[in-house]
N, C-alpha and C positions, 0 to 999 in steps of 0.2 A: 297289652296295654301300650299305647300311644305315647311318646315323649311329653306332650303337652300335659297328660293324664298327668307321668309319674312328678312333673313340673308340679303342678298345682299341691299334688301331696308334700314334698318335699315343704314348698312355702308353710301349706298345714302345720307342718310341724312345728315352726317357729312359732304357733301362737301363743297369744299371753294364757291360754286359759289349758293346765298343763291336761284337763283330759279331755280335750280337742285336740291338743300335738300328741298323744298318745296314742289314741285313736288313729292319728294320718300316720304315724309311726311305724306302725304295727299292719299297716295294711302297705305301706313304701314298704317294711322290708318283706313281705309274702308277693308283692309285683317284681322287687328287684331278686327274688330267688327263682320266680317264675321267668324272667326273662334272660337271667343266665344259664338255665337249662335249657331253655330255645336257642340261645348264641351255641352253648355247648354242641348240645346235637348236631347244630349246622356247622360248626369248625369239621367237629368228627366226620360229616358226611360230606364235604371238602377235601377233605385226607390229611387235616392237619392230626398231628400225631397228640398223643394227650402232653407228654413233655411240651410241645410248643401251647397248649391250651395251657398249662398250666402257669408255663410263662408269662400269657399273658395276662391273666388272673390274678399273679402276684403269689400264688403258691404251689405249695411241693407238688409233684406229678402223682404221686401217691396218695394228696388230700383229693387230687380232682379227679382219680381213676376211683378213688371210694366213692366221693361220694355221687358219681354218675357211672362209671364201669359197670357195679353190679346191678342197675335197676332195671334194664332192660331199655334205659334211655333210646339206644339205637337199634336195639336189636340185635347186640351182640352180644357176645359170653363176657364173662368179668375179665379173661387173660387175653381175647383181641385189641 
């Protein structure tokens, strides 16, 4: 999804009619989950370590090895 795309949802959200922001709500947070597992994969595949991804995410190294380590995001095992 395109910046300008997640732009225009974001605005959605503010609208007066609360199940139109609901609506842009709910689809911004399933683009901004989808596009932090694309950041993700491409830090990892950069060689930044998950400690430093997780840095920059704002959380533990342990929430970001969960919830991307085991899914096969890169292709690695859950303890690489």
């Amino acid at each position: 999804m395109e910046v300008t795309e997640l732009t225009v949802l974001a605005r959605a959200a503010g609208d007066d009619d609360p199940r139109s922001a609901l609506r842009a709500v709910a689809k911004l947070r399933r683009a901004t989950e989808r596009t932090e597992a694309q950041l993700v994969r491409r830090a990892r595949n950069l060689g930044m370590s998950w400690a430093e991804v997780a840095g920059q995410l704002g959380v533990s190294e342990q929430t970001v090895h969960r919830k991307y380590g085991g899914r096969g995001l890169l292709g690695l095992r859950a303890g690489d």
